[in-house]
N, CA, C and O atoms as a GROMACS GRO file, in nm:
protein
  456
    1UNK      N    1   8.465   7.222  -2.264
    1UNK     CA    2   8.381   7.240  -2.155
    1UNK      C    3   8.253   7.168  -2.179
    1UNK      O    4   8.143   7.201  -2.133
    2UNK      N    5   8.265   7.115  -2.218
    2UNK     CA    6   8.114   6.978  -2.224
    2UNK      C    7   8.097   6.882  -2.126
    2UNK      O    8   8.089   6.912  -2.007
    3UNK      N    9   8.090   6.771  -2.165
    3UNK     CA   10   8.083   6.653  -2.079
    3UNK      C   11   8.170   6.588  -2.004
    3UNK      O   12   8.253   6.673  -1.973
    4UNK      N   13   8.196   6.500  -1.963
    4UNK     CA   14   8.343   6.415  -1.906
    4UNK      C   15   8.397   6.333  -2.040
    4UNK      O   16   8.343   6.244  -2.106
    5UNK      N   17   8.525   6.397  -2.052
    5UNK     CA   18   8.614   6.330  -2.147
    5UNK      C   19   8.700   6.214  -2.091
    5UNK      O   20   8.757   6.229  -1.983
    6UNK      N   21   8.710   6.097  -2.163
    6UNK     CA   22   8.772   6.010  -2.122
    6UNK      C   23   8.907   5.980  -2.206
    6UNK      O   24   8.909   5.990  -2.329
    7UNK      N   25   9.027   5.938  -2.121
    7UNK     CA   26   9.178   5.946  -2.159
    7UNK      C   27   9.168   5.847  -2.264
    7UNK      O   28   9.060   5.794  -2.292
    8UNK      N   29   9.310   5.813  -2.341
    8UNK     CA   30   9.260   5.732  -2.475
    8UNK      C   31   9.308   5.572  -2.351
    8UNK      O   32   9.272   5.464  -2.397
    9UNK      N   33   9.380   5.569  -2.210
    9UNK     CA   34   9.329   5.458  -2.187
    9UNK      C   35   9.277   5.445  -2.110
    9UNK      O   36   9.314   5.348  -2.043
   10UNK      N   37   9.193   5.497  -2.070
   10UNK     CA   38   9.011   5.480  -1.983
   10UNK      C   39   8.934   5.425  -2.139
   10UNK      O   40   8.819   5.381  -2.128
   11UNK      N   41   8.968   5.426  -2.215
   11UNK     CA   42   8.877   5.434  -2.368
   11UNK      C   43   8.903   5.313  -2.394
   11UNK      O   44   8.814   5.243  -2.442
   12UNK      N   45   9.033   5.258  -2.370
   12UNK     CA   46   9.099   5.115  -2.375
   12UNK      C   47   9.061   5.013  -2.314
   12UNK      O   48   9.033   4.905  -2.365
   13UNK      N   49   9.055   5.054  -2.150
   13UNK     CA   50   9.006   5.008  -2.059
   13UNK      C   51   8.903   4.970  -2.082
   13UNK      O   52   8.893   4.848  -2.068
   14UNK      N   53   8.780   5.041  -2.126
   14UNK     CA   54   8.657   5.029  -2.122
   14UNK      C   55   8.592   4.873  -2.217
   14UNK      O   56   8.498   4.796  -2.195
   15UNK      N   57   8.727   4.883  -2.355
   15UNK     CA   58   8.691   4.828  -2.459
   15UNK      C   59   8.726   4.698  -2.423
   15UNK      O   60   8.663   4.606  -2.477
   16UNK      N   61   8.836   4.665  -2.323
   16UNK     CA   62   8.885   4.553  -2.282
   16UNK      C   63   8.807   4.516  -2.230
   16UNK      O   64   8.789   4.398  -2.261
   17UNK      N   65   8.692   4.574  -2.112
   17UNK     CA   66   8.601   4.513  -2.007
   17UNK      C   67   8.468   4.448  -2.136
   17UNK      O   68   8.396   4.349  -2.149
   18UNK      N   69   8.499   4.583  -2.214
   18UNK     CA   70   8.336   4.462  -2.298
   18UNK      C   71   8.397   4.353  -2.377
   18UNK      O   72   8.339   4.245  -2.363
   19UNK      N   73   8.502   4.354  -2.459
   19UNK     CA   74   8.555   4.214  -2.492
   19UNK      C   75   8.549   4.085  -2.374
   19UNK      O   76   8.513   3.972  -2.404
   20UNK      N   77   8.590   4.127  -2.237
   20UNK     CA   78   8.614   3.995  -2.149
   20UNK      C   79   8.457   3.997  -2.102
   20UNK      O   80   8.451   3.897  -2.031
   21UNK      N   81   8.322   4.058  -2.104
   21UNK     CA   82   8.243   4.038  -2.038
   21UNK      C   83   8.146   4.066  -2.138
   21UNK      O   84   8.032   4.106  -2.115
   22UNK      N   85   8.189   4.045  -2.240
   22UNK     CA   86   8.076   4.036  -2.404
   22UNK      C   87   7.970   3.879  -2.346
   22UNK      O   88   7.850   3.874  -2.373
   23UNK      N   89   8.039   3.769  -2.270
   23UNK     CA   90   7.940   3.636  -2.327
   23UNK      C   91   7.877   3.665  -2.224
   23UNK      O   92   7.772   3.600  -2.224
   24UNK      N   93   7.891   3.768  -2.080
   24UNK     CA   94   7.820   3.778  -1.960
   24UNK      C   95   7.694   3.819  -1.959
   24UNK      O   96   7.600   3.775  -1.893
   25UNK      N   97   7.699   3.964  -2.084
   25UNK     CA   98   7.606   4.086  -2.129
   25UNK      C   99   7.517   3.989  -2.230
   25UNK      O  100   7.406   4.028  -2.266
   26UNK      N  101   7.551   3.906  -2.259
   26UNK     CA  102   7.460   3.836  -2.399
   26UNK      C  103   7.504   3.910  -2.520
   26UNK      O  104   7.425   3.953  -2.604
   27UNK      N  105   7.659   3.925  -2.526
   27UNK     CA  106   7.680   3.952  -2.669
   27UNK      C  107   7.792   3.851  -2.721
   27UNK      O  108   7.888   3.806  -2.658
   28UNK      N  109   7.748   3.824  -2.878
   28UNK     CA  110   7.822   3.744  -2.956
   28UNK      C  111   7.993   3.754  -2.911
   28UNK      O  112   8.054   3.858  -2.884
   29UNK      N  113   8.035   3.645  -2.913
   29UNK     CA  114   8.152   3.595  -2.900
   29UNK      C  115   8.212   3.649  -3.002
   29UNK      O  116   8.269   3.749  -2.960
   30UNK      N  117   8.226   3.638  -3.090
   30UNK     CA  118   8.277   3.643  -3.220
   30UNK      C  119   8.256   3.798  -3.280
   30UNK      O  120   8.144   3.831  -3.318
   31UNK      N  121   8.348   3.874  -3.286
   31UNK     CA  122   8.296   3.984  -3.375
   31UNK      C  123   8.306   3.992  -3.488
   31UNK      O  124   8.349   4.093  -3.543
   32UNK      N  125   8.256   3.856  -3.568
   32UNK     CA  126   8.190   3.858  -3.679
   32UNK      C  127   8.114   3.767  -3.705
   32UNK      O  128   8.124   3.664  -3.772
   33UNK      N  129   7.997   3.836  -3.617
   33UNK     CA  130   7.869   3.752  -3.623
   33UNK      C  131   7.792   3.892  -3.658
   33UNK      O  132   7.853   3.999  -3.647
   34UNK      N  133   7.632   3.885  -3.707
   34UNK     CA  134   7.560   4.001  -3.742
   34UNK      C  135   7.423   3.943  -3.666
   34UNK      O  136   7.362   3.836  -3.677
   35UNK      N  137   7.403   4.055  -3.586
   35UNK     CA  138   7.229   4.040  -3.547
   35UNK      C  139   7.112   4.056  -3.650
   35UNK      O  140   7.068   4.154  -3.711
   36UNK      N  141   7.072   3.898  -3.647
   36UNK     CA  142   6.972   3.910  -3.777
   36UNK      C  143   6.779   3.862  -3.739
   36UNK      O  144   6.670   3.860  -3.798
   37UNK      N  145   6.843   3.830  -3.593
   37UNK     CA  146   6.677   3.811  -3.596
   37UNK      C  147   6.655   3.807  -3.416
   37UNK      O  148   6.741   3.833  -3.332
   38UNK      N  149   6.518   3.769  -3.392
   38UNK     CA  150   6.479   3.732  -3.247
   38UNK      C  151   6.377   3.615  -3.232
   38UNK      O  152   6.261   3.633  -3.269
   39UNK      N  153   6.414   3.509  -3.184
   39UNK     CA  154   6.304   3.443  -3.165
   39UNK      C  155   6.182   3.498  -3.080
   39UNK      O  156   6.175   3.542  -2.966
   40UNK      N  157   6.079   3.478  -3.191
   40UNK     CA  158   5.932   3.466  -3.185
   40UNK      C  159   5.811   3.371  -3.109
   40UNK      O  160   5.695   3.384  -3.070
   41UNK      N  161   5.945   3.238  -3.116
   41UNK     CA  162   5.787   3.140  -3.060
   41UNK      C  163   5.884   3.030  -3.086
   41UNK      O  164   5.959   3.020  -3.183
   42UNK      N  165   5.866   2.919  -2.948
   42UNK     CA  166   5.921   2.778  -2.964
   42UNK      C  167   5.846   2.673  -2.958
   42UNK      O  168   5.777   2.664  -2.856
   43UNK      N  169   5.838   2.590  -3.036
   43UNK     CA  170   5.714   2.469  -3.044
   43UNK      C  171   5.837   2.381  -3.007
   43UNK      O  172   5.927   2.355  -3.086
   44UNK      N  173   5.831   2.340  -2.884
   44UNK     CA  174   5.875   2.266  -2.775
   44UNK      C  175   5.834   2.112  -2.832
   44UNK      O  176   5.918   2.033  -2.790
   45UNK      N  177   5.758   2.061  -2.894
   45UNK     CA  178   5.710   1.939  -2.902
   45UNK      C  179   5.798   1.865  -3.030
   45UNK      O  180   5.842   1.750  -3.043
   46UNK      N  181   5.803   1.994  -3.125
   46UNK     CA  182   5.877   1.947  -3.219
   46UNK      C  183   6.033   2.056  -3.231
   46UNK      O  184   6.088   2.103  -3.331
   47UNK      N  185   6.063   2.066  -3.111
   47UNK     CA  186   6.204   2.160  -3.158
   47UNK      C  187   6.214   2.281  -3.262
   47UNK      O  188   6.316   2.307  -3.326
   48UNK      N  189   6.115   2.339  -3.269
   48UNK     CA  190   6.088   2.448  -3.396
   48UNK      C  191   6.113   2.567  -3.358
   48UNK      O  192   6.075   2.597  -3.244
   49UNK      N  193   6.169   2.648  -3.422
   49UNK     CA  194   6.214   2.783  -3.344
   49UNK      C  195   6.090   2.864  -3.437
   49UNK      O  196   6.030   2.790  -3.514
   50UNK      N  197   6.046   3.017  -3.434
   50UNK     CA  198   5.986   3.123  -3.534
   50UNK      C  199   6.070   3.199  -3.511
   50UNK      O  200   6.084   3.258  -3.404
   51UNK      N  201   6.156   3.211  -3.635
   51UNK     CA  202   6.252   3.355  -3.599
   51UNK      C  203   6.210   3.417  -3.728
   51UNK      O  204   6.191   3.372  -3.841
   52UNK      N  205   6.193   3.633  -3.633
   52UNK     CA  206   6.173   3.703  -3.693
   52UNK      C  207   6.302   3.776  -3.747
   52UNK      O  208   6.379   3.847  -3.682
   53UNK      N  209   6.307   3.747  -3.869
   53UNK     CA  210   6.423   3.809  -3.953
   53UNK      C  211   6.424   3.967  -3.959
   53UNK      O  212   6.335   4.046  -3.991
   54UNK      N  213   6.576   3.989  -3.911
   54UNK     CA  214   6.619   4.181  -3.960
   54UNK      C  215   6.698   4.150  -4.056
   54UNK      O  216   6.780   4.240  -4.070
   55UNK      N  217   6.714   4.066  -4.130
   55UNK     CA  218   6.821   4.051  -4.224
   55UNK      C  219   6.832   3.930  -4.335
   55UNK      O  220   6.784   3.836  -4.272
   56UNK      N  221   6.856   3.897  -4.419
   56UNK     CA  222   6.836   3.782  -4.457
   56UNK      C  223   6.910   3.649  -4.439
   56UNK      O  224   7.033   3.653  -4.436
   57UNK      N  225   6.859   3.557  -4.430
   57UNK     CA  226   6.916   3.401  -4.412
   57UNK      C  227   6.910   3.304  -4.511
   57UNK      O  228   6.820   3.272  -4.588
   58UNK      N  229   7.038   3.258  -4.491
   58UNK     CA  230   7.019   3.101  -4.618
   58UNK      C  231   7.053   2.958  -4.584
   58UNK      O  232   7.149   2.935  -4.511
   59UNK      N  233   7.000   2.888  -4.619
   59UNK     CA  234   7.015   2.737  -4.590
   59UNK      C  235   7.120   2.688  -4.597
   59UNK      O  236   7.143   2.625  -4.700
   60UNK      N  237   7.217   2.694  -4.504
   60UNK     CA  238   7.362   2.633  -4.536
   60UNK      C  239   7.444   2.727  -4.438
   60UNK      O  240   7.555   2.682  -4.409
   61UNK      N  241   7.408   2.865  -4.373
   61UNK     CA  242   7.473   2.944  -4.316
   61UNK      C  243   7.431   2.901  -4.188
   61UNK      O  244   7.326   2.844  -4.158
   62UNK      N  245   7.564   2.951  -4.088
   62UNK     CA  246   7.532   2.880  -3.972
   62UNK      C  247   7.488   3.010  -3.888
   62UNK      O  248   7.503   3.125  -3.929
   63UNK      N  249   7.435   2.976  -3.771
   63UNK     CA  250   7.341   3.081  -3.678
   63UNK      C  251   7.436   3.051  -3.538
   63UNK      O  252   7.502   2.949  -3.513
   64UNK      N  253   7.421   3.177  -3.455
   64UNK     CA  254   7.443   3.129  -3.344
   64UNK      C  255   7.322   3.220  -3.236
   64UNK      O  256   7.303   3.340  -3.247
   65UNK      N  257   7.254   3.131  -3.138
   65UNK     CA  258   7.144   3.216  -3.038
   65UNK      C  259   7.231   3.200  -2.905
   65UNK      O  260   7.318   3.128  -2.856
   66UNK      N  261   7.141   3.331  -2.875
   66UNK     CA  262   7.211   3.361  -2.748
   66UNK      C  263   7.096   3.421  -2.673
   66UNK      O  264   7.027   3.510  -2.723
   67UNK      N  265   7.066   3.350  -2.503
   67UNK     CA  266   6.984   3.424  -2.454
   67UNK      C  267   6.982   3.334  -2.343
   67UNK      O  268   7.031   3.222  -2.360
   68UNK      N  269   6.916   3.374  -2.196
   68UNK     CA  270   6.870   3.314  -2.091
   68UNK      C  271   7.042   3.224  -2.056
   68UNK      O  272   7.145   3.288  -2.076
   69UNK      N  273   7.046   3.139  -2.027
   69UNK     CA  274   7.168   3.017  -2.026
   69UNK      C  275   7.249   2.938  -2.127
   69UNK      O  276   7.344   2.860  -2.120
   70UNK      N  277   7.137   3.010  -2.272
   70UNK     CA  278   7.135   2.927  -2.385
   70UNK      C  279   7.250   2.997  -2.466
   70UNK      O  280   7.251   3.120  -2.473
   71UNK      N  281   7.359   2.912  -2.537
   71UNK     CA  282   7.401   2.969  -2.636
   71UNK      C  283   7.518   2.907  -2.730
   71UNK      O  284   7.638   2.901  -2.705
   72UNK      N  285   7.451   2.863  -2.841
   72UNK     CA  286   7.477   2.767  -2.930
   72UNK      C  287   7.527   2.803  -3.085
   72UNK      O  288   7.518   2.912  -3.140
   73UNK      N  289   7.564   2.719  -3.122
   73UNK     CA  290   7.559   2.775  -3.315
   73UNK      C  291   7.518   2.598  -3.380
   73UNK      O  292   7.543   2.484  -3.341
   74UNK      N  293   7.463   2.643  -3.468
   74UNK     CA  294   7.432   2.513  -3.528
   74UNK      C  295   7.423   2.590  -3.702
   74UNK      O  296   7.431   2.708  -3.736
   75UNK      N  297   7.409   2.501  -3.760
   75UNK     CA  298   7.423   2.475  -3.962
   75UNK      C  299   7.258   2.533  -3.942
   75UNK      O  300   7.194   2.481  -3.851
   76UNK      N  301   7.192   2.639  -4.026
   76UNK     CA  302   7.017   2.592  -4.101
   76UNK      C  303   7.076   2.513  -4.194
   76UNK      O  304   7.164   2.524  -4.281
   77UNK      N  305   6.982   2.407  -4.137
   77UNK     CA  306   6.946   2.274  -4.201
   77UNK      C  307   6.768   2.288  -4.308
   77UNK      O  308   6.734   2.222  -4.406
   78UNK      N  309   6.714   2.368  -4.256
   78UNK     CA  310   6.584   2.387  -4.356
   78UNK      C  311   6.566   2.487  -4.278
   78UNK      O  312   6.617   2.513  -4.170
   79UNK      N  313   6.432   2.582  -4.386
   79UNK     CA  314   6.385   2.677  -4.334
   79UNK      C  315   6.228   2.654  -4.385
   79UNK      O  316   6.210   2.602  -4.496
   80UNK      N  317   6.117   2.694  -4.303
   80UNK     CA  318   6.020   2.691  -4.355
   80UNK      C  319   5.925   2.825  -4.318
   80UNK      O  320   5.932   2.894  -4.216
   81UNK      N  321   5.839   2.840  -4.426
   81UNK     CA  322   5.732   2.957  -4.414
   81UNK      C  323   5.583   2.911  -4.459
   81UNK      O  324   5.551   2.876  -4.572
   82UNK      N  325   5.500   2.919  -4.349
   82UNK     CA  326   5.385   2.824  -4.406
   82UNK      C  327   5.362   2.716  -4.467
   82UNK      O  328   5.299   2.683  -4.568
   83UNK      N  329   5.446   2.649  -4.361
   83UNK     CA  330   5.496   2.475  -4.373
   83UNK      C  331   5.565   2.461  -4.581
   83UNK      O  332   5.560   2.374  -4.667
   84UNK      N  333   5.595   2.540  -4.576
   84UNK     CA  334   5.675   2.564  -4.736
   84UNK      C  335   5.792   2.546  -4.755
   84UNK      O  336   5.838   2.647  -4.703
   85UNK      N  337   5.917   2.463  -4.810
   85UNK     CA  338   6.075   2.439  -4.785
   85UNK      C  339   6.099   2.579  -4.820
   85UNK      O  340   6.016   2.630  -4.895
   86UNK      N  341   6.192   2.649  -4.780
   86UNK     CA  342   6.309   2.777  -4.848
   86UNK      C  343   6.403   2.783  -4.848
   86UNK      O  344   6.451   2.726  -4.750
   87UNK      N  345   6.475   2.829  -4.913
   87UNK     CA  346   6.635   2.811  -4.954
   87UNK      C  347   6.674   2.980  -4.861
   87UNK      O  348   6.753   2.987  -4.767
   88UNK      N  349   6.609   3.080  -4.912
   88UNK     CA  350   6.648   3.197  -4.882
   88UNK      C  351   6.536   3.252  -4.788
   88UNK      O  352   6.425   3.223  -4.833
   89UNK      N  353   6.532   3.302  -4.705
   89UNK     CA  354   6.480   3.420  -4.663
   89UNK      C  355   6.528   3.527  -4.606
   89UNK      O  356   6.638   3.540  -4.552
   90UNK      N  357   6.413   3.634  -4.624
   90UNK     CA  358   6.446   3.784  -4.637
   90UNK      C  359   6.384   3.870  -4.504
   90UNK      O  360   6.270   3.859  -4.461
   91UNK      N  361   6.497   3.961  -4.449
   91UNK     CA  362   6.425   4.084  -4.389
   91UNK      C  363   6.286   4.118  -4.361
   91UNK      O  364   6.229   4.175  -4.454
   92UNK      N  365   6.216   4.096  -4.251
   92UNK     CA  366   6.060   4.113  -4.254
   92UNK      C  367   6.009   3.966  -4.242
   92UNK      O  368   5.894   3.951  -4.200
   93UNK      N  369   6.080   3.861  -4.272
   93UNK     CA  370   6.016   3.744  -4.280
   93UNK      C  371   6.038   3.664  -4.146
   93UNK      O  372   6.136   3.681  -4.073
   94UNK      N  373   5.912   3.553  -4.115
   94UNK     CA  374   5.899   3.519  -3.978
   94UNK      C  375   5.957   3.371  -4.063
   94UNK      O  376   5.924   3.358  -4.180
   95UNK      N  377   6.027   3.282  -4.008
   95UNK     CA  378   6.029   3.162  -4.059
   95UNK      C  379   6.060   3.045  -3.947
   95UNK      O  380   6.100   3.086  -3.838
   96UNK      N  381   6.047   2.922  -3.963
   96UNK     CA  382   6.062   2.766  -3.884
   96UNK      C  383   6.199   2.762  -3.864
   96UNK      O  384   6.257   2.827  -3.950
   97UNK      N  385   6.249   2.726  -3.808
   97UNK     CA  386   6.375   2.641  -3.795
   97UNK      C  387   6.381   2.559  -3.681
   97UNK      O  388   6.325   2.589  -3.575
   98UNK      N  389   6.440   2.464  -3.698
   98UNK     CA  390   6.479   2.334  -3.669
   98UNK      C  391   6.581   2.361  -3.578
   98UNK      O  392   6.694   2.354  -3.627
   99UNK      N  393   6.572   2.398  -3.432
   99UNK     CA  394   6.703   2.396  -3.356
   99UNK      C  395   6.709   2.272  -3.278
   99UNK      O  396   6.629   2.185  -3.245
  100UNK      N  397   6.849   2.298  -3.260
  100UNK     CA  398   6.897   2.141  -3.198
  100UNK      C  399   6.866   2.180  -3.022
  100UNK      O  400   6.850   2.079  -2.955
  101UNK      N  401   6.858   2.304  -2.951
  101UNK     CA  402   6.858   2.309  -2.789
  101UNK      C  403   6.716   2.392  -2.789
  101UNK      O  404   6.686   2.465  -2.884
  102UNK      N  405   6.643   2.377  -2.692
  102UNK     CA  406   6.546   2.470  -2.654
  102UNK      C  407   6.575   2.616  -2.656
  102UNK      O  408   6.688   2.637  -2.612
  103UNK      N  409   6.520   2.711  -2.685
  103UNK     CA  410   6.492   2.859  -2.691
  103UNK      C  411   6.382   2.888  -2.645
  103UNK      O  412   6.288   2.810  -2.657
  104UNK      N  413   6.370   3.019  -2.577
  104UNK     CA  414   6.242   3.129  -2.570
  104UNK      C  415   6.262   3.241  -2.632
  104UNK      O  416   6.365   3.302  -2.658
  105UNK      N  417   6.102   3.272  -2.661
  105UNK     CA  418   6.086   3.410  -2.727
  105UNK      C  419   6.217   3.533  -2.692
  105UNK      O  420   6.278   3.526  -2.585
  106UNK      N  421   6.235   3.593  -2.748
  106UNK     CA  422   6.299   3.735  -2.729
  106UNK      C  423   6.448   3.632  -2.736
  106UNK      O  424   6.528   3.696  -2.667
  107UNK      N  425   6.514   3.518  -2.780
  107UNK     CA  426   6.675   3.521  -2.770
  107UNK      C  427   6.705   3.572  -2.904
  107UNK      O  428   6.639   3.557  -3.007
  108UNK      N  429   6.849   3.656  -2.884
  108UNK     CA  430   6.911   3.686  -3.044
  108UNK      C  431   6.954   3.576  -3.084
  108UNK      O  432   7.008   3.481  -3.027
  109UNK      N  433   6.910   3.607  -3.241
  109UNK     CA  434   7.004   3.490  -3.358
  109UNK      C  435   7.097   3.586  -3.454
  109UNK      O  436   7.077   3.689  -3.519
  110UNK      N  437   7.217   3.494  -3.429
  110UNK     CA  438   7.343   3.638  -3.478
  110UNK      C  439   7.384   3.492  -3.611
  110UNK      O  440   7.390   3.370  -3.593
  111UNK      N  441   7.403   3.566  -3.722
  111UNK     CA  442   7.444   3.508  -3.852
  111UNK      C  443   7.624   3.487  -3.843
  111UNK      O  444   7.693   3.589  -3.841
  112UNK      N  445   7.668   3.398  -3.840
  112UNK     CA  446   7.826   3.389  -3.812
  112UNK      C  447   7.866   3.435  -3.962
  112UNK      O  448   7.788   3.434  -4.057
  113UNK      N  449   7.970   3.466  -3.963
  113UNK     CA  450   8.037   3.560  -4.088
  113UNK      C  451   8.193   3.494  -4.119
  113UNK      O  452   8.278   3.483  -4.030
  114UNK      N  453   8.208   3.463  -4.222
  114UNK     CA  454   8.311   3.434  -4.264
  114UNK      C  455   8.362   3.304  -4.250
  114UNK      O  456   8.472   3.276  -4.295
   0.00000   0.00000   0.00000
């Protein structure tokens, strides 16, 4: 006697509609990608993204953003923090990157996996 219970295929149903309408909602294609950051700030002049890290990133792992019309994956090719090269960064950290398409503030950057 609680809430509305749903059958195990209304439960099915449901899971099928977010798989076919995951790229509509702005969610990763791939379910094994991890939400690791949000862009912060795009310097348009030189293609520079500021993404604020929830997670950590490394130079060689590929990213994919998603937001507005936009939604891409590309290699980090460099990372920088107070115009500084980095190999790694960590959780809490704001850093540069070098994207290949335009972004605005607030798109997710999902870490591709595997």
């Amino acid at each position: 006697m609680g809430g509305a219970q749903f059958s195990n295929s209304s439960a099915a149903f449901l899971a099928l509609l977010e798989i076919c309408f995951a790229e509509k909602i702005g969610m990763p294609k791939e379910a094994k990608e991890k939400l690791i950051g949000e862009i912060a700030h795009y310097y348009g002049n030189i293609g520079v993204a500021v993404v604020d890290l929830k997670s950590t990133l490394k130079a060689g792992e590929t990213i994919h953003i998603i937001g507005g019309d936009t939604d891409f994956e590309q290699a980090v090719e460099s990372m920088q923090i107070e115009h500084e090269q980095i190999k790694t960064a960590k959780k809490g950290q704001s850093v540069g990157l070098k994207v290949k398409e335009k972004v605005r503030e607030g798109y997710k950057v999902y870490k591709v996996q595997g």
